[in-house]
C-alpha positions in Angstrom: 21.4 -45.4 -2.5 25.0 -44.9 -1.8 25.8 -46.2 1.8 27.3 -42.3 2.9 24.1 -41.0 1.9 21.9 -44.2 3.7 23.4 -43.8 6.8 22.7 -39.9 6.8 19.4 -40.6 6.2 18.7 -43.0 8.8 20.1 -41.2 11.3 18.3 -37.8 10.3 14.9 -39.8 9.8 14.2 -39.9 13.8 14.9 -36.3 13.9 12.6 -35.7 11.3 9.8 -37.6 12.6 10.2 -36.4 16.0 10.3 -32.2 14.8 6.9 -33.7 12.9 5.1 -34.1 16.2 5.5 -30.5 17.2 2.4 -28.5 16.0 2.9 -26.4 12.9 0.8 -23.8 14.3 3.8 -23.5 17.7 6.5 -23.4 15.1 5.3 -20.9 12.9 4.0 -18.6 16.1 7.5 -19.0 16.7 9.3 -18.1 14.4 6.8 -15.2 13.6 8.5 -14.0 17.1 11.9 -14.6 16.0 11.6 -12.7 13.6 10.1 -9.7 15.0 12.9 -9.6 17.9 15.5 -13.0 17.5 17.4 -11.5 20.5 14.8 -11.7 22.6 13.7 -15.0 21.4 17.0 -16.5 20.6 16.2 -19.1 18.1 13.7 -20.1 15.2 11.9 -22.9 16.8 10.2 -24.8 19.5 12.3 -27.1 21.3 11.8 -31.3 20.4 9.7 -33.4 22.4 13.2 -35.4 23.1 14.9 -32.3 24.6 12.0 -31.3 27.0 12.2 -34.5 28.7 15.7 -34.5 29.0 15.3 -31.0 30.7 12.6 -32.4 33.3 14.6 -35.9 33.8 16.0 -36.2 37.4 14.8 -32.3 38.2 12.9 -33.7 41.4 9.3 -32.3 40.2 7.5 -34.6 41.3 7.9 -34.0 45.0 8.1 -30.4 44.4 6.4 -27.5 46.0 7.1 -24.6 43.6 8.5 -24.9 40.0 9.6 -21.8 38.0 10.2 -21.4 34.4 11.8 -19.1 32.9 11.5 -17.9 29.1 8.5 -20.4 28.4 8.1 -19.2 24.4 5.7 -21.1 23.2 5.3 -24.0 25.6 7.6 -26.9 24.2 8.7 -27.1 27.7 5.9 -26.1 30.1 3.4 -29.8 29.0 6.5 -31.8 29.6 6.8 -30.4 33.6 3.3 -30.2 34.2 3.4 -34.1 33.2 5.8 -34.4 36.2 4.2 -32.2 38.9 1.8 -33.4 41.2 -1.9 -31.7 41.6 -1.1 -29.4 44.5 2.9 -28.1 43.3 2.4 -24.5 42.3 3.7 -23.5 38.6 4.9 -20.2 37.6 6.1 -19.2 34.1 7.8 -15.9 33.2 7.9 -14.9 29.8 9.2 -11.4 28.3 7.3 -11.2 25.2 3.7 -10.1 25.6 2.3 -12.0 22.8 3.7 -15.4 23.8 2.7 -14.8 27.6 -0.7 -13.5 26.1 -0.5 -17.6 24.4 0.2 -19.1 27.6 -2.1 -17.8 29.2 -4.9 -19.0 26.7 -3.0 -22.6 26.6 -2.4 -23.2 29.7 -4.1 -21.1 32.7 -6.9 -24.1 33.0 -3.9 -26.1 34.3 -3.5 -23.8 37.2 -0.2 -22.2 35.5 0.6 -18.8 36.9 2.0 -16.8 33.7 3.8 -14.0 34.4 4.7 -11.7 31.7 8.7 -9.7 33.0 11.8 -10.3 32.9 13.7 -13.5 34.6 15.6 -10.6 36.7 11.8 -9.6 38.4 12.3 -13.4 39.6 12.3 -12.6 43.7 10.3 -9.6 43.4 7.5 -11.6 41.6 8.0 -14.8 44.4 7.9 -11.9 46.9 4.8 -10.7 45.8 3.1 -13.5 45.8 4.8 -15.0 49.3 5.3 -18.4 48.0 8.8 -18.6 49.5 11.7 -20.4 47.9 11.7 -22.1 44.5 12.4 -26.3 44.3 13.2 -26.4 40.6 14.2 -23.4 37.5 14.0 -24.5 34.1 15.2 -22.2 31.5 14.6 -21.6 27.9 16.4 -18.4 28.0 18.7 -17.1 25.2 21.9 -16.6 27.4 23.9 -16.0 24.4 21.8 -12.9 23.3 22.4 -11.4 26.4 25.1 -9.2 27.9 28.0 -10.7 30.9 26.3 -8.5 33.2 22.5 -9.3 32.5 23.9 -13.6 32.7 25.4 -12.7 35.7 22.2 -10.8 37.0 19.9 -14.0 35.9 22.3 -15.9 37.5 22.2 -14.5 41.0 18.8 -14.1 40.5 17.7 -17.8 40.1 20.3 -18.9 42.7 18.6 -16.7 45.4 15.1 -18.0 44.4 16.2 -21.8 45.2 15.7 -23.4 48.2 19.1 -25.3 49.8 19.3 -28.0 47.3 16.9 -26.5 44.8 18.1 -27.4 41.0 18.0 -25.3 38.3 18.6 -26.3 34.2 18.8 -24.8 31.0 20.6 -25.6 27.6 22.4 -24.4 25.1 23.0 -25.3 21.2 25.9 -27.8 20.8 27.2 -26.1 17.8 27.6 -23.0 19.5 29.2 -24.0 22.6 32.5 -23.3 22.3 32.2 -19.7 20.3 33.0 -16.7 22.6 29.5 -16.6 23.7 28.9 -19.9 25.1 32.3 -19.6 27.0 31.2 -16.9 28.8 27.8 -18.0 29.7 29.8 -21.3 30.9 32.0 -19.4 32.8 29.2 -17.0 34.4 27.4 -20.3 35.3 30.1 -21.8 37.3 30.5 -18.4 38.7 27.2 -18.5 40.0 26.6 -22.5 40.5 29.8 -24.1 41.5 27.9 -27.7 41.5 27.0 -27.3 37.5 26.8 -30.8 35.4 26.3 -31.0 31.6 24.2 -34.1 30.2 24.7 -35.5 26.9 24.0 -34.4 23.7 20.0 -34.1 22.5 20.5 -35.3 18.7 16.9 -35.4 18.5 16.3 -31.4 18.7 16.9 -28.7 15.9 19.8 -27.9 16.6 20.7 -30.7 18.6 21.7 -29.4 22.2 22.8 -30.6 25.7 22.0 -29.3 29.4 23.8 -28.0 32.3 22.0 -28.9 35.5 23.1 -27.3 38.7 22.2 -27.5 42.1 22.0 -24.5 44.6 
């Protein structure tokens, strides 16, 4: 084997095995939904077991009260935070499409998950309604770039009112997209929103690979 070709293959070989572990059932279910509605689901698979912890890494769930996430899809990311909560932290999940909430429901209401099917801009309503008060931690699947400036920027203000004072909030976005149009201005409407923004490194283990912004309210 040529050594070009050998070094390809080693590096796309932990990528491989790692997309392996996510059930064929979660990635077909997913991109049966992507391909019913893709701007509503934003891309044509489950996220990697490698970018999911990286999302709950250093998000302070394990002391938290209340968690919240946001666009939950098939569930990539809702195992990896209930790993991190502890037995008493209330867990909410919204997701828009029916048939995915519907899912959730069956896969994870045992846990004591709280699936709500609405739209991320219900957030405060839906905390209202159930007086939980403030949020400790977002995380967000969302597909920011399907949506319009003025629905980020809604989102946005939306998920920063739901934090508590020091409350963090993540989501992530594809690295190969990142500096089209599109990602600029979700970048910009983020910084808009949550001055104190990071971005982590690169997930290479994740199809497409992807990085984070973390911010803090």
């Amino acid at each position: 084997m040529p050594p070009v070709v050998e070094s390809i293959a080693r590096t796309a070989s932990p990528l491989v095995e790692s997309l392996g572990r996510i059930r064929l059932q979660e990635r077909l279910r997913f991109l049966y939904e992507f391909a019913r509605d893709p701007r509503s689901t934003g891309a044509i698979g489950p996220s990697s077991p490698e970018l999911a912890e990286a999302m709950v890494r250093d998000m302070g769930l394990e002391s938290a009260d209340l968690v919240v996430e946001l666009g939950a899809g098939t569930g990539a990311f809702t195992t990896a935070i209930l790993d991190e909560l502890a037995p008493e932290t209330r867990f909410m999940v919204m997701e828009l499409n029916p048939r995915l909430a519907a899912s959730l429901e069956r896969d994870f209401a045992h846990e004591g998950v709280d699936v709500v099917c609405a739209s991320a801009e219900a957030l405060c309503r839906h905390l209202d309604a159930s007086e939980v008060g403030r949020v400790d931690a977002v995380v967000s699947s969302l597909p920011w770039v399907c949506f319009s400036s003025a629905l980020q920027h809604a989102i946005l203000r939306e998920i920063r009112r739901a934090l508590r004072p020091g409350g963090r909030f993540c989501t992530f976005a594809y690295a190969h997209a990142a500096w089209l149009p599109s990602g600029v201005k979700f970048r910009r409407e983020l910084r808009a929103v949550f001055p104190e923004c990071e971005i982590l490194p690169i997930v290479w283990r994740n199809l497409p690979p992807a990085f984070i912004y973390r911010c803090e309210r």
